[in-house]
C-alpha positions in Angstrom: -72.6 -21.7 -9.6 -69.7 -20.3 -11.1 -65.9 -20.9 -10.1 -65.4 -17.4 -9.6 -68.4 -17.2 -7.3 -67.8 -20.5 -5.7 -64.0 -18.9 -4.6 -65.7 -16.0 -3.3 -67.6 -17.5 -0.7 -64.6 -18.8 1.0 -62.3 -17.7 3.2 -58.8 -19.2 3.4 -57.1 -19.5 7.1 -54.2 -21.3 7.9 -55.5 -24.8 9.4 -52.6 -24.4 12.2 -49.1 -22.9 13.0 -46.3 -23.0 10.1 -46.2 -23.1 6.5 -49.3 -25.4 4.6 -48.5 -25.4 0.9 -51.4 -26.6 -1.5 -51.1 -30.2 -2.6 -52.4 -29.6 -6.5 -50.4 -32.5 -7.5 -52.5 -35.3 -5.8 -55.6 -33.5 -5.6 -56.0 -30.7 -7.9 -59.7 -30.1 -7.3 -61.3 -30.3 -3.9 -62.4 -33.0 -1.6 -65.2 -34.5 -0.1 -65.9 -34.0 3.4 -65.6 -37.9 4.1 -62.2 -37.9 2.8 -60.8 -34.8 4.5 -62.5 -36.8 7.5 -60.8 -39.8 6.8 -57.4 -39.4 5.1 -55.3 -37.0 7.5 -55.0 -39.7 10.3 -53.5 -42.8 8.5 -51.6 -40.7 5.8 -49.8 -39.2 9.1 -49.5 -42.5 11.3 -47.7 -44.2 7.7 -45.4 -40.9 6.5 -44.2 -41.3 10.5 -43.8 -45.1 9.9 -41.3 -44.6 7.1 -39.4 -41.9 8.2 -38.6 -43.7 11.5 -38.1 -46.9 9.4 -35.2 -45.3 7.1 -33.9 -42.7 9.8 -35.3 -39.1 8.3 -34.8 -36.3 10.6 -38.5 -35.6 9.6 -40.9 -36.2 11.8 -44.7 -36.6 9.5 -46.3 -34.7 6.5 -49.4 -33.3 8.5 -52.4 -33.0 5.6 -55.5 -30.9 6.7 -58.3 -29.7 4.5 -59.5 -26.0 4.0 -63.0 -25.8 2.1 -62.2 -29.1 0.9 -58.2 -28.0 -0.5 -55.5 -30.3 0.8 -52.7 -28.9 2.2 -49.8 -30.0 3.9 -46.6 -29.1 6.6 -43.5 -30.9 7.2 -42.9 -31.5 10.6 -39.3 -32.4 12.2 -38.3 -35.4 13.9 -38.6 -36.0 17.4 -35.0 -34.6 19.7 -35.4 -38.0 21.6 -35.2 -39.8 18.4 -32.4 -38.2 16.8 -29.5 -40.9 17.6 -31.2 -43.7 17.2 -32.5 -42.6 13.7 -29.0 -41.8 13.0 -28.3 -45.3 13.5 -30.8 -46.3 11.4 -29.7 -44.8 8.6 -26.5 -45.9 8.6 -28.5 -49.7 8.6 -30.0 -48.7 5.6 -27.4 -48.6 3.5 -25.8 -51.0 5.0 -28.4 -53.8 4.7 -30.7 -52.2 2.0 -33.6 -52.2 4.1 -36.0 -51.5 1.3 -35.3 -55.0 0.1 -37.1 -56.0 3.3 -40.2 -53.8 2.6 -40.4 -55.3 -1.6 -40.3 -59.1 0.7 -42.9 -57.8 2.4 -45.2 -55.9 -0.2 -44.9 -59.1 -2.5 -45.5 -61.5 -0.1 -48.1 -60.4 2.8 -48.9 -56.8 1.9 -50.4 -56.8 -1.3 -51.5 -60.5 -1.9 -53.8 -59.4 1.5 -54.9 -56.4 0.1 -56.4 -57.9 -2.6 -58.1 -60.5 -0.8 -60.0 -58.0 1.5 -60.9 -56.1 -1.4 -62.2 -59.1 -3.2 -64.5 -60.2 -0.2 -65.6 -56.7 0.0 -66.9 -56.1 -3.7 -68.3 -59.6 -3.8 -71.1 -57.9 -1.3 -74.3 -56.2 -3.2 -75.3 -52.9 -1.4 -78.1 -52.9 -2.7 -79.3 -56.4 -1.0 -78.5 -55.3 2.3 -80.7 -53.9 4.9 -80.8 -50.2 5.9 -79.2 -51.6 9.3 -76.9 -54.1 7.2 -75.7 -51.8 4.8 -74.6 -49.1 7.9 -72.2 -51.8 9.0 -71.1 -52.2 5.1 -70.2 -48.9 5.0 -68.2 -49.2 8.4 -66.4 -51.9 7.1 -65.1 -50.3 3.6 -64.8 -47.0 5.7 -62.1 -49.0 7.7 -60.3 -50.9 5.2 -59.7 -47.7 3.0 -58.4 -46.0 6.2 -55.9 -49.3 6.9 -55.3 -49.0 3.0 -54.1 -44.8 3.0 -51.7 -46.1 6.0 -50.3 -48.7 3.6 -49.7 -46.4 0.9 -47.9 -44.3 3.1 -45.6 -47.0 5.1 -44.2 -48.1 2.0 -43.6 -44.4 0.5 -39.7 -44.7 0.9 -39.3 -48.3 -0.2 -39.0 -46.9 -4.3 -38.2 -43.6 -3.4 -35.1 -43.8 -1.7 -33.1 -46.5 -3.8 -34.8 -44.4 -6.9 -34.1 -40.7 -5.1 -29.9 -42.2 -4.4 -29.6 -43.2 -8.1 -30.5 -39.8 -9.2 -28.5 -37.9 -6.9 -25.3 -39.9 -7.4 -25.6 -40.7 -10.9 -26.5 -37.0 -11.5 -23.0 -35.9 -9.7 -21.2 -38.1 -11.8 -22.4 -37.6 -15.4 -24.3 -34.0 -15.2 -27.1 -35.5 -16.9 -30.5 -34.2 -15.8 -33.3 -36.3 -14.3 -35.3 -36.5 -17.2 -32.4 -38.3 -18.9 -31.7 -40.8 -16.2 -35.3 -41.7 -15.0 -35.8 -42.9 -18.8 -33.3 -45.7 -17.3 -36.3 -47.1 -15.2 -38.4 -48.0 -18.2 -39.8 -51.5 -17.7 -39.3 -51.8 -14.2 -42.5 -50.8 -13.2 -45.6 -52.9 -15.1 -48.3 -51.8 -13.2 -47.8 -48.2 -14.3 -48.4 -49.8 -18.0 -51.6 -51.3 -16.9 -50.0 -54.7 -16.8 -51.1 -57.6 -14.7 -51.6 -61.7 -15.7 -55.4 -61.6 -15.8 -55.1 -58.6 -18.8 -52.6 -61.3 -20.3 -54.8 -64.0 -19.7 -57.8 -62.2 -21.2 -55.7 -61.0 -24.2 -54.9 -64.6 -24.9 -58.3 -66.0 -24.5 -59.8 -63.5 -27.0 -57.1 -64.5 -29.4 -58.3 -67.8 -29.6 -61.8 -67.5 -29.5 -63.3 -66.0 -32.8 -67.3 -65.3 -30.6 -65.1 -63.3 -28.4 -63.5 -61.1 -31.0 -66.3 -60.2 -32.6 -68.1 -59.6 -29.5 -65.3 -57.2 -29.0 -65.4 -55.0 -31.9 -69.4 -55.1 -32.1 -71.3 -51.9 -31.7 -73.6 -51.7 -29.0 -74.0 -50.5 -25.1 -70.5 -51.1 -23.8 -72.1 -52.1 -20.5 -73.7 -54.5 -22.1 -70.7 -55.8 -24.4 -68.6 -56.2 -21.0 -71.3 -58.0 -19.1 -71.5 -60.6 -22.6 -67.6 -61.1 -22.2 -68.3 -62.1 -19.1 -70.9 -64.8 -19.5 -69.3 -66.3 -22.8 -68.5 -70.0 -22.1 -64.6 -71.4 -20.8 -61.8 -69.8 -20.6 -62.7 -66.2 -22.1 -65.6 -65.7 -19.9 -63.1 -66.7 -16.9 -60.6 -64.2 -18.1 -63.3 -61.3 -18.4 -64.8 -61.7 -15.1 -61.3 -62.2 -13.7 -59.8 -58.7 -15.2 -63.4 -56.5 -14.6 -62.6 -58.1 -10.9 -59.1 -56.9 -10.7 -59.5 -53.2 -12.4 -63.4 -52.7 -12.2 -63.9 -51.1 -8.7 -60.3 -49.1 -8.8 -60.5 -45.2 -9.3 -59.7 -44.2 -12.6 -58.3 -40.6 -11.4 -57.8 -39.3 -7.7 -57.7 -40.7 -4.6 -61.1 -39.2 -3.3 -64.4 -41.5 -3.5 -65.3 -38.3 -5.8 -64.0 -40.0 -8.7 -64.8 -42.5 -11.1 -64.1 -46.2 -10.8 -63.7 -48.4 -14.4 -66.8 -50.0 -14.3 -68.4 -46.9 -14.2 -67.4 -45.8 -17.3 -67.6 -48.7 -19.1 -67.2 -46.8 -22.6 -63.6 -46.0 -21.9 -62.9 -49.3 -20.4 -64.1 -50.7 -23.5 -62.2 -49.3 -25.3 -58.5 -50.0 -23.7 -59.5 -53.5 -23.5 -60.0 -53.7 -27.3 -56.5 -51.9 -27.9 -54.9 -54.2 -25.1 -55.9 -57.1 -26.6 -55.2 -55.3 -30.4 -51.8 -54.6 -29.7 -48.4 -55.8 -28.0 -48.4 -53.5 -25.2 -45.3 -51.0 -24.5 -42.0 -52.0 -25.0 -38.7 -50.4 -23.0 -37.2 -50.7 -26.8 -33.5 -48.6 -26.8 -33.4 -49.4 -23.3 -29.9 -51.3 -23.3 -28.5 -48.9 -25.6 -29.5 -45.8 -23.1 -28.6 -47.5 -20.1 -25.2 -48.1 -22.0 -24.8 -44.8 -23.2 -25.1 -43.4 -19.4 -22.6 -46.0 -17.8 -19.9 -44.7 -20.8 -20.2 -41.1 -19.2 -19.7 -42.4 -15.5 -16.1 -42.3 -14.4 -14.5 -45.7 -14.4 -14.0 -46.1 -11.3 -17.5 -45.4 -10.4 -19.3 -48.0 -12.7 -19.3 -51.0 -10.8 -21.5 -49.0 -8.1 -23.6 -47.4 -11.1 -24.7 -50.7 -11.8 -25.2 -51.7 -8.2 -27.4 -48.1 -7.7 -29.7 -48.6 -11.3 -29.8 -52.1 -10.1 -31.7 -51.3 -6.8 -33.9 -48.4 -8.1 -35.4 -50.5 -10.9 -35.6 -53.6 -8.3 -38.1 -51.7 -6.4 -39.3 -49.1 -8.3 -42.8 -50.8 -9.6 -44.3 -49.8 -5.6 -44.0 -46.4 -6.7 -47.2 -47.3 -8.3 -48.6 -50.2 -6.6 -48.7 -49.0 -3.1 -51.4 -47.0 -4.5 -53.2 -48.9 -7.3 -53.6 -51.8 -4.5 -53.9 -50.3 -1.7 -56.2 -46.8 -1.6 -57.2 -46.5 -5.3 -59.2 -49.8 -5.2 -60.4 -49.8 -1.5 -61.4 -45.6 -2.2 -63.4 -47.5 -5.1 -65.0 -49.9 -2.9 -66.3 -47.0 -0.9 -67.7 -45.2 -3.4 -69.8 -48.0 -4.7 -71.1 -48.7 -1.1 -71.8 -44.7 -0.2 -73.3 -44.9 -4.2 -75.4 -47.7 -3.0 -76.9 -46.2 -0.2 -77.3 -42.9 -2.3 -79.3 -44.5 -4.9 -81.4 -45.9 -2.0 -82.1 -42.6 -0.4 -82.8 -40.9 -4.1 -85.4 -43.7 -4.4 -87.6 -42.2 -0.9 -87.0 -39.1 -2.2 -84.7 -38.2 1.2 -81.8 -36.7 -1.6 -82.1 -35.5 -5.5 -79.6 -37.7 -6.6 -77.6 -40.4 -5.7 -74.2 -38.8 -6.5 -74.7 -36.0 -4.4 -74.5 -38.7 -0.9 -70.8 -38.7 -1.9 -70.7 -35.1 0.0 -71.6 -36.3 3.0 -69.3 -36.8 6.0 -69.4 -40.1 7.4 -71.3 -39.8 10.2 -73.7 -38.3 8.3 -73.7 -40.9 5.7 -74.7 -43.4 8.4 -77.2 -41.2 10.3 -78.7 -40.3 6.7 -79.2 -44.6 6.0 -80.7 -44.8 9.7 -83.5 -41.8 8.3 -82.0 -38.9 9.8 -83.3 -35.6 8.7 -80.0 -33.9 8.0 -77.9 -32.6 6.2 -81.1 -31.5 4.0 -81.3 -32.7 0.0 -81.1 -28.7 -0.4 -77.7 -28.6 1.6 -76.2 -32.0 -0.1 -77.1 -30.8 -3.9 -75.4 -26.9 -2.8 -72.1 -28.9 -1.1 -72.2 -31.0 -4.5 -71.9 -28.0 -6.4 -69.7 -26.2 -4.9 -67.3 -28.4 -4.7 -67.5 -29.7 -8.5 -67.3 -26.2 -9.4 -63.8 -25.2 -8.3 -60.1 -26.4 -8.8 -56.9 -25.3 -6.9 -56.3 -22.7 -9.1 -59.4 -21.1 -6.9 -57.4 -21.5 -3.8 -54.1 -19.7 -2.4 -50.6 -21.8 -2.9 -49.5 -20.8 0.4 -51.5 -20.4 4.1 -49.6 -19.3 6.8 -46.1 -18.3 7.0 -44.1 -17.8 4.2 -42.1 -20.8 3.0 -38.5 -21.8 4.0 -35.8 -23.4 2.2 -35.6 -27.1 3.1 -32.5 -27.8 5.0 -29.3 -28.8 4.0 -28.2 -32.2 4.0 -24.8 -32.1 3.8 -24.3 -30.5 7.5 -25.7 -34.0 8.6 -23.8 -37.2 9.3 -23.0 -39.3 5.7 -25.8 -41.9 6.2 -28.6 -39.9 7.3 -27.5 -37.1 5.0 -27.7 -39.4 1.8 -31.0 -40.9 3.1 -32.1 -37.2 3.3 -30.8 -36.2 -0.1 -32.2 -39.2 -1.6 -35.5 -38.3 -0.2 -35.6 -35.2 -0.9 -34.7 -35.5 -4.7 -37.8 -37.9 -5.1 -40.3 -34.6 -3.2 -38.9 -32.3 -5.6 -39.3 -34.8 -9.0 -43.1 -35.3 -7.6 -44.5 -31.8 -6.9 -41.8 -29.7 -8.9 -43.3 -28.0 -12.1 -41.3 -25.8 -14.9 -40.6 -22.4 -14.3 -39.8 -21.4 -17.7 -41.8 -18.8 -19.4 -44.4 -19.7 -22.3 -44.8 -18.1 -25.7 -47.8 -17.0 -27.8 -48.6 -20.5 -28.8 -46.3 -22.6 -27.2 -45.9 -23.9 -23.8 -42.8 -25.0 -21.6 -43.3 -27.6 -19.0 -40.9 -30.8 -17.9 -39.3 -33.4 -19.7 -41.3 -36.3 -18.9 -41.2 -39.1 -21.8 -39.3 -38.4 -24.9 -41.0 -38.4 -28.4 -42.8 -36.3 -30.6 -46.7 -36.4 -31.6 -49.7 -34.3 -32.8 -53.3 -34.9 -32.3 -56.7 -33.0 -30.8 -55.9 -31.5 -27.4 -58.9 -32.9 -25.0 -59.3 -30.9 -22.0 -60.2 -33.8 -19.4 -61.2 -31.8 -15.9 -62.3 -35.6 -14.4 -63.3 -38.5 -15.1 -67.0 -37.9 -15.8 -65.0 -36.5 -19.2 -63.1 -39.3 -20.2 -65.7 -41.0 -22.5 -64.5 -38.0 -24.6 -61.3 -39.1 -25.2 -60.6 -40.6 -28.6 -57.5 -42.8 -29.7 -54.7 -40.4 -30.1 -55.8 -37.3 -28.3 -53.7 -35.7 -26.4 -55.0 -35.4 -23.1 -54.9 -32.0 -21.6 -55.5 -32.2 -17.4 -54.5 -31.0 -14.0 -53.1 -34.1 -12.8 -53.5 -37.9 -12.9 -53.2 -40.7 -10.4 -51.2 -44.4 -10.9 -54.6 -45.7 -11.8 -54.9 -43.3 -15.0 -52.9 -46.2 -16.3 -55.8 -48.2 -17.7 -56.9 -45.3 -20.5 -53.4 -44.6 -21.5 -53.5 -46.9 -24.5 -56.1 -44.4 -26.1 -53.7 -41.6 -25.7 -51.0 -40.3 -28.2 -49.8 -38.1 -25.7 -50.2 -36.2 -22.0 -50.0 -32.8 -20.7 -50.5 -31.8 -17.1 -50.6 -28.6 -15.2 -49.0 -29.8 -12.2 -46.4 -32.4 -11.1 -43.0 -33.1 -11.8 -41.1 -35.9 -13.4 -41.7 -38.5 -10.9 -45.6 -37.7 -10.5 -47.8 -40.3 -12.1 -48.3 -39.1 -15.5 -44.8 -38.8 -15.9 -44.3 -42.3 -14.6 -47.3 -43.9 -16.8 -46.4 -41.8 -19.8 -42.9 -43.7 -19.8 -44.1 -47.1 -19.0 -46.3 -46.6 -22.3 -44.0 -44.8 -24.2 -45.8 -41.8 -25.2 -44.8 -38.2 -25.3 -45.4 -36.2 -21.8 -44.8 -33.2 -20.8 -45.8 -32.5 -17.1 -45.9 -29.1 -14.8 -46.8 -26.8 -17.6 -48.8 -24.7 -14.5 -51.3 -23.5 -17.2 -52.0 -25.8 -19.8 -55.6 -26.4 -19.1 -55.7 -22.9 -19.2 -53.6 -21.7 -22.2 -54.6 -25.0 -24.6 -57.7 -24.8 -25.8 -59.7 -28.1 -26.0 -60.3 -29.3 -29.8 -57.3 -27.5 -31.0 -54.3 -29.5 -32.5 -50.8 -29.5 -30.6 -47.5 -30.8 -31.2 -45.7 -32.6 -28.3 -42.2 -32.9 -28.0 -42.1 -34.8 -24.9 -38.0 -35.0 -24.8 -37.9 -30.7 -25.3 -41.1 -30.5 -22.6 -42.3 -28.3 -25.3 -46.4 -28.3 -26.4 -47.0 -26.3 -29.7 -50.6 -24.9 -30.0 -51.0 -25.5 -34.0 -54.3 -24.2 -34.2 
């Protein structure tokens, strides 16, 4: 089926009163029905935790799903809780309450995370019974609903230190937010794929020669990664120990849709061996920009620049791994176990193929495992390509009314209007995309990390495409996720259609250091893939060279 014809069989109604504006950004292809299912409840019940937490006069971002296209509405705060939110703001400054969520991420949130998700992948699908693996698939089902809610609660944590650095720095100097966001290089080592058990591997395989030349041999990369894994003492330790930690995350998305790293074990492959080649990325210049910024900040303001860059870098690496801990891995987890019992049902001949159980809603999933007779194989393979057919560009921006300005800020009292500002700053850096026009053969987006390369554009629409990316490509896509972050050390440079400069690729295209230019709106379109570009990631430019 086409992606013309696929649009055409749908019909687009707003999913409830107001504005819903698509959501391209974190999903710029549509969903599955067990994640339109189960993501709008705890994405809700968390944006409502943090917006209460830091005293917003907004009340939730509502997310529903139409034909599988996420969109979203702003709601406002309660009346009743107007005061005491005011209150609350005026505590955030004051006490610099998202020190108390970092404490708490570091210390219970996370380190709990990744012990549930350990116990859960240690479990085989595949060795449980029909009845057995039900339950299994209950039990990941809950944990990636408690993990969506954890993304969410901590939303504010890096956003509003981050989102307060912008807007005040920005009043003082002029300097755009391209500029100043380069000022947060380092701070974030997740978003560069880092984490001790890469380091640990990296040194392991430096002192065992076996293990290097396992590394480079040719062969089935499956099969290479399952060898690192067996070799004897520390280096076999260190392998299982990182496929552990990364292997059963998403690669791209949030939706059980996607790919997780062990999946693709060409493409893991390969990062590992140019992990392990190189040094990793380096925030070189950084001291001299940070420098060069504080110069063009009035004196008597410099003391509090410090104090502001200070607290955005402190907890700006959340940004990232609220998600790569939290959803990403458990939405992983899932799709192994719904893979699991698709495989199972592909065996009795109940479906075609096992990939096509991830279009299943859940209760269907669990009545399909328990031998019900619906939905058919027939109905499963059409959802399957339907949805796989089809991006947002198929779907309208805009349902419902048309939108509104956001309010002003500055009508509301000083501590509530900066957390507002602040806020608000950080929404329009993550879905905000260029409106400049393009050229014949060249292509204006954002800013997103400075530098200048060429290579062979590679149109990525997913991950079941990444195995053709080759070091130094420029990858040419929709969108990315924080998880992206493993195959960016293939990449000499990134260009997205949607997102703004504090959307993931901008984010993991700085931690690397490699040019990006993000919210081009049509560069999937207007970049053919196999053609060379030049990227000049500090312009937002992308030259078409032919």
């Amino acid at each position: 089926m086409s992606a013309t014809a696929g649009a055409q069989k749908l019909r687009f109604a707003p999913p409830g009163p107001g504005t819903w504006t698509i959501d391209a950004v974190h999903f710029p292809r549509p969903v599955t029905r067990y994640f339109a299912e189960s993501h709008p409840e705890p994405f809700k019940r968390g944006f409502q935790e943090f917006t209460r937490f830091y005293g917003m006069v907004i009340g939730g971002l509502e997310y529903r799903y139409v034909n599988g296209f996420a969109y979203s509405t702003m709601n406002p705060a309660p009346e009743a809780e107007i005061p005491a939110r005011f209150q609350r703001a005026q505590e955030v400054w004051e006490q610099k309450l998202w020190r108390e969520q970092l404490r708490e991420w570091d210390d219970t949130f996370k380190p709990a995370s990744i012990r549930t998700h350990r116990e859960l992948q240690a479990i085989d699908p595949d060795a449980l019974s029909d009845e057995e693996l039900v339950a299994y698939l209950t039990r990941c089902r809950d944990h990636h609903a408690d993990m969506i809610f954890q993304h969410m609660r901590f939303t504010a944590a890096p956003s509003v230190p981050t989102g307060d650095f912008l807007a005040q720095v920005g009043d003082w100097t002029g300097l755009p937010a391209s500029e100043l966001l380069g000022l947060l290089r380092g701070a974030a080592p997740v978003s560069a794929g880092a984490s001790d058990e890469l380091a640990r591997l990296r040194a392991a395989i430096g002192q065992d020669e076996a293990a290097r030349e396992l590394l480079a041999s040719d062969g089935d990369p499956g099969e290479i990664l399952r060898k690192l894994t067996t070799l004897e003492g520390e280096t076999g330790a260190a392998a299982s120990g990182y496929l552990e930690l990364v292997g059963y995350r998403l690669l791209d998305g949030f939706d059980i849709a996607g790919r997780y790293a062990l999946e693709l074990p060409d493409a893991l492959l390969r990062a590992i061996r140019l992990a392990v080649e190189g040094d990793g990325p380096e925030a070189s210049g950084l001291d001299a920009q940070i420098a060069d910024v504080r110069d063009r900040v009035p004196e008597q303001h410099r003391t509090q620049f410090d104090e502001l860059l200070g607290e955005a870098r402190l907890t700006y690496k959340i940004r990232d791994e609220r998600g790569v801990f939290s959803d990403i891995w458990a939405a992983g987890i899932m799709r192994r176990a719904a893979l699991g019992a698709g495989r199972r049902l592909a065996e009795r001949g109940r479906i075609r193929d096992a990939e096509h159980f991830i279009d299943a809603g859940f209760d269907e999933m669990c009545a399909l495992v328990s031998g019900a007779d619906a939905p058919s194989a027939d109905e499963l393979a059409e959802r399957h390509e339907l949805r796989t057919s089809l991006s947002a560009k198929d779907a309208p921006p805009v349902l419902g009314d048309p939108p509104s300005p956001p309010p002003d800020p500055s009508g509301l009292p000083p501590a509530v209007g900066r957390v507002m500002r602040a806020m608000g700053i950080v929404i329009d850096e993550m879905f905000g995309s260029s409106t400049e026009q393009h050229e014949e053969h060249l292509l204006r987006g954002l800013a997103a990390s400075p530098g200048v390369c060429e290579g062979i554009a590679r149109r990525v629409a997913g991950p079941t495409e990444f195995d053709r990316i080759v070091q130094g490509d420029v990858l040419v896509t929709e969108s990315t996720s924080e998880a992206f972050n493993i195959l960016l050390p293939l990449l000499g440079g990134i260009v997205t259609d949607a997102g703004g400069l504090l959307s993931h690729a901008a984010i993991v295209a700085r931690e690397y250091g490699i040019p990006g230019v993000v919210g081009t709106r049509e560069g999937t379109t207007l970049i053919p893939d196999g053609v060379r570009v030049r990227i000049d990631g500090g312009a937002g430019e992308v030259t078409v060279l032919g």
